[in-house]
N, C-alpha and C positions, 0 to 999 in steps of 0.2 A: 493376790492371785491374778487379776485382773493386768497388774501391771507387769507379772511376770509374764503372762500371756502377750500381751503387749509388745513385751522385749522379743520374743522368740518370733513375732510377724514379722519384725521390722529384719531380723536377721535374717529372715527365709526368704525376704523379700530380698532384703540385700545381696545374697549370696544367687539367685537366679537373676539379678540384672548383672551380676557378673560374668557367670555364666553363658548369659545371652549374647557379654558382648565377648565374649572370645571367641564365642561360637560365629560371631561378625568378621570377626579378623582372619585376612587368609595368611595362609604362610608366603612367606618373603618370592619362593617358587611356584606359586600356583600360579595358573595362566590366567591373564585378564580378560574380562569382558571389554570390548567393543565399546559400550558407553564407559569406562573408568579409564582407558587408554588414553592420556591424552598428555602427551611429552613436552616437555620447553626447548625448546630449539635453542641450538650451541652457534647457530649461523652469528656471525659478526658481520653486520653491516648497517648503514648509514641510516638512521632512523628521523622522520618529521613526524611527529604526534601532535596531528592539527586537532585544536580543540574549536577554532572559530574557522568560519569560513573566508578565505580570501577576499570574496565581493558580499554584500547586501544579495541574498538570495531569496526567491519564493518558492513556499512550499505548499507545490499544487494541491498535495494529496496528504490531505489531514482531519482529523477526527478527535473531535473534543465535542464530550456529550452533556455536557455540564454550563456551556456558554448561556444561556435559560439566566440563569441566577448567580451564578458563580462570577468573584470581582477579576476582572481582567489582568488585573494592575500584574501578579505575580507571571502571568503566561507571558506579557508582553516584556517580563524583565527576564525571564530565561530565552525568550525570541533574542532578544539583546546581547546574550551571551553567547550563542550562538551566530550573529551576525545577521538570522531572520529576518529581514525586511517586511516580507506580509506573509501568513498563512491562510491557506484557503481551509475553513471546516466544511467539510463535503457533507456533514450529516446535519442540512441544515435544519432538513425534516427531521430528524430522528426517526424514532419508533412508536406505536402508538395508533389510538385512531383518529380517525379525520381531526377531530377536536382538539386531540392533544398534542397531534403533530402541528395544527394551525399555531396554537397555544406556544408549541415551542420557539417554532420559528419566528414567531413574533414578537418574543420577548427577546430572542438571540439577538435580534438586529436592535432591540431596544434597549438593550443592553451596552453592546458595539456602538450606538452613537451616544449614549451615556458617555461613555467612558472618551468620547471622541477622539477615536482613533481609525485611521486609513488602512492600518497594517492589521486586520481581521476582516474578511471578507466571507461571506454565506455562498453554496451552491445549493439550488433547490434540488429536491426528491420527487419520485411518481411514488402516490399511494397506488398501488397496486388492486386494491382490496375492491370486488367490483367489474373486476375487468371483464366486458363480455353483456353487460347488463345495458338496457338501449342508452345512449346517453354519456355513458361513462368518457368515450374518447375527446365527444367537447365537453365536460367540463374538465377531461385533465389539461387539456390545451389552453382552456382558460385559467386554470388555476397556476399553469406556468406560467403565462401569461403575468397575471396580478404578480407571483412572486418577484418576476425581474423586477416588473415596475416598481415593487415594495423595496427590492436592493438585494437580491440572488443576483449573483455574476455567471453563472455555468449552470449544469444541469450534472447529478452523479446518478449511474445508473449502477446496482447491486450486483453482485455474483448469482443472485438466487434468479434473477430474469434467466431463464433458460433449462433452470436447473430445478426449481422448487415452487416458483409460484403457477400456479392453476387460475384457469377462469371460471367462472359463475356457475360455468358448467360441468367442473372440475376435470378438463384436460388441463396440460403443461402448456405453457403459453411459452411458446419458441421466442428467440430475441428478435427475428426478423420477422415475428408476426403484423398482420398487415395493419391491426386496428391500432399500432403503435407508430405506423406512418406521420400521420398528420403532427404527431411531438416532435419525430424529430428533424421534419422541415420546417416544422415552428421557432427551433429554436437554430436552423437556419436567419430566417427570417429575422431574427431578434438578432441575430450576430452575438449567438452565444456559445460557449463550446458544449461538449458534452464528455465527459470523463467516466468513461464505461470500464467496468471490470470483469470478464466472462473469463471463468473457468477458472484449474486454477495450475500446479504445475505439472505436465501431464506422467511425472514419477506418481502420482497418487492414483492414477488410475493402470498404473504396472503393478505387476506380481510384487509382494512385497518380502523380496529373495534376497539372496546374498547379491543379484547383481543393481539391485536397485537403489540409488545413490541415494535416497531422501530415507532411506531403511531406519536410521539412526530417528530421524521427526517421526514417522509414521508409528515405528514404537511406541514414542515418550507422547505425541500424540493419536491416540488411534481416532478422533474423529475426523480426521485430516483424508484417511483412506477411502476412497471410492469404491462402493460394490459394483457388482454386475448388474444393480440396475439402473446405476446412474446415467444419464444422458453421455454417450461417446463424446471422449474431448475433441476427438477433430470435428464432429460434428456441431461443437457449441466455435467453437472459432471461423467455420464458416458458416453459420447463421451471421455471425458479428461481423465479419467480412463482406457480406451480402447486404447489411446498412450503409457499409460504407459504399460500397457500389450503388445503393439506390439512392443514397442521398450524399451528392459529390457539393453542394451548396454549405453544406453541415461541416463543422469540426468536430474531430471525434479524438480526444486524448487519452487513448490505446493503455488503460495503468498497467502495469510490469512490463514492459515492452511486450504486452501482447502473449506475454511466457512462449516469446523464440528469443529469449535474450544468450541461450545456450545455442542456438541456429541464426548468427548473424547473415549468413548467406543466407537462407530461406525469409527473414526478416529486410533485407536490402530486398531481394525480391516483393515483399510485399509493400515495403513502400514505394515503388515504382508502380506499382498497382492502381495504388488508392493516395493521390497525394494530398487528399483531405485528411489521414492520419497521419496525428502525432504521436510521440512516444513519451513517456514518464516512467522515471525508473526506482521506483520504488518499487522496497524488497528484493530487489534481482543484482544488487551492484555485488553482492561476492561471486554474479555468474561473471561480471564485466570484470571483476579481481581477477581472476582465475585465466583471462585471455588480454594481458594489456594489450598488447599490440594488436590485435583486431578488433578490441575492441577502440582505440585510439583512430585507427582507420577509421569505425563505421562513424565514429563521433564527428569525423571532420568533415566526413562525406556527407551526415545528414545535419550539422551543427545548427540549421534554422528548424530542426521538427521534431529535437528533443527536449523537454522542460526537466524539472526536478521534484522531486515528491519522494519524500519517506514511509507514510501510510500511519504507523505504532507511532506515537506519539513519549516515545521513550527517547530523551534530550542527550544522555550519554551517548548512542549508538550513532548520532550526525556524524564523530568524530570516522568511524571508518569511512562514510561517503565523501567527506573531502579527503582525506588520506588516499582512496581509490582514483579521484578524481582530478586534484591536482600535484600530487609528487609522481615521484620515480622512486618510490621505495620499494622493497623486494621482500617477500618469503613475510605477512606480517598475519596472525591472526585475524579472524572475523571476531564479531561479537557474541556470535551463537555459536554452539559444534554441534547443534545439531542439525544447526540449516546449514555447515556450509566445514566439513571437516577440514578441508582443505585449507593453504594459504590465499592471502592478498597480494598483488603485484601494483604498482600504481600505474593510471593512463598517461600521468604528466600531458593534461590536455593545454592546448594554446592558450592564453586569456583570453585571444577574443573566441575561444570557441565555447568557454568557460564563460564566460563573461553572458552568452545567447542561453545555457545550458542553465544557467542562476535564475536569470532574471531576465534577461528583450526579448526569449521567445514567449514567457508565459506575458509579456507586459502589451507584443502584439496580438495576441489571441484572444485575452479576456479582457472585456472592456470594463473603462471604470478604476483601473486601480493606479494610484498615484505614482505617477512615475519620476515626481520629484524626490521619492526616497530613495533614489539610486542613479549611478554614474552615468555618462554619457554612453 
């Protein structure tokens, strides 16, 4: 009985996952959604599917949270396949408190000379936590301080400065707030850079309608979407704009180009501004896909004040930033549809403008990194 019973689940079961999936399947005529659309192009033309990069590149803008304890060897043999000369991990701090971000970062670097290699380099972090309390602003001046001295090359500053973190007294602590001064003529002084990321593209903080281009991400990701309380995005890009104006001593490497990488006029305008910014283009190269030729122009025009940085630490995805970067190929996919539905076109940039773009503008800017692993 038991087993008869048995048999008749197993049928009933069987016959509703049949069921369920027919009920999945549309007819050959039904209209598609928006995220299922997504056609192979019949275009015939001349295809370079670069897998390595042309030159020994640095990549300013990188994030591996695992250097602590984890063996290098395998990260340094996918840098290699990719052509990577040195990676910067910008989380040198990580996450964590006072203790465990000390902890981290001191094993990162103890780690990195274990393994003695020139091609991993640390940016230090600001603990936040505290801000506003007597005291707090020297000892984070001193605590950057000890980091370079320890072996931090730069200083990375978060997307949440402006947006999310509070002081002591639990207001939002602006980016251009005044008790963060003395940092960042500090690391003036040090001749360090500082690689800040404010805001983020400002489609997250538009209606999210049919004419809203990131509609597709915002979807598949909704914590990506801005409410009506978040801090105005023009208003966190000129807080960050107003560091650069107070402190002209400081380099500031501006990541996503700033997110005007879709406004190169507005963006040419701003580097005439402030020519202590620089530009890294990580995440934004399907905006630079999408305009070779001006964006070609802006490259050649700014080719000493832009570096390179990918940010996601996914080794597949390099192949469209050299494909963008050095061919002339036409109509090619991105890596994501949801960030970027649209086609690729290449810059087909100079060498020597490529060559500034890889690796001599980040090898003048941050000090420290061996410049014997790459060309003249």
């Amino acid at each position: 009985m038991r087993l008869l019973l048995l048999s008749l689940l197993i049928v009933c079961l069987c016959a509703l996952t049949i069921r369920s999936l027919h009920a999945q399947q549309k007819p050959a005529d039904a209209p598609l959604g928006f995220e299922e659309y997504d056609p192979v192009s019949t275009l015939k033309v001349p295809e370079h599917k670069i897998t390595r990069a042309k030159y020994p590149f640095i990549d300013v803008h990188n994030h591996q949270w695992n250097m602590d304890d984890a063996s290098l060897k395998p990260l340094l043999s996918q840098m290699d396949s990719l052509n990577m000369g040195i990676m910067v991990n910008l989380s040198g701090r990580a996450w964590g408190s006072e203790a465990e971000s000390d902890k981290f970062f001191t094993k990162s670097l103890a780690n990195i000379k274990q393994t003695n290699t020139p091609r991993l380099i640390l940016f230090t972090n600001i603990l936040f936590d505290g801000i506003g309390t007597p005291g707090w602003t020297e000892a984070s001046v001193k605590r950057l301080e000890a980091d370079v001295k320890a072996g931090a090359h730069g200083l990375k500053i978060y997307k949440n400065l402006g947006m999310d973190i509070k002081d002591a007294g639990g207001k939002l602590v602006a980016i251009d707030d005044p008790r963060l001064d003395p940092i960042w003529a500090k690391c003036g002084e040090l001749g360090i850079p500082v690689l800040i990321h404010t805001a983020d593209p400002k489609s997250f903080w538009d209606p999210m309608d049919r004419y809203n281009e990131r509609w597709l991400e915002l979807k598949l990701h909704p914590s990506r979407k801005r409410g009506a309380n978040s801090v105005n995005w023009a208003k966190l890009l000129d807080e960050q704009h107003h560091i650069f104006q107070k402190h002209p001593k400081t380099t500031f490497i501006n990541a996503h180009m700033g997110w005007y990488p879709n406004n190169l006029g507005k963006l040419d305008s701003l580097m005439r501004v402030y020519p202590n910014m620089m530009l890294e283009i990580g995440a934004v190269i399907a905006e630079l896909g999408r305009q070779p030729r001006a964006a070609h122009a802006f490259f050649v025009k700014h080719q000493d004040r832009i570096v390179f940085g990918k940010d996601s630490w996914v080794p597949s995805e390099y192949a469209t930033y050299f494909r963008v970067l050095e061919t002339a190929d036409e109509y090619f996919p991105y890596h994501k549809k949801y960030h970027a539905f649209w086609r690729m076109y290449g810059m087909a940039l100079p060498d020597e403008v490529l060559k500034k773009v890889y690796y001599k503008n980040a090898l003048r800017i941050i000090p420290g990194l061996d410049k014997r692993l790459f060309p003249n």
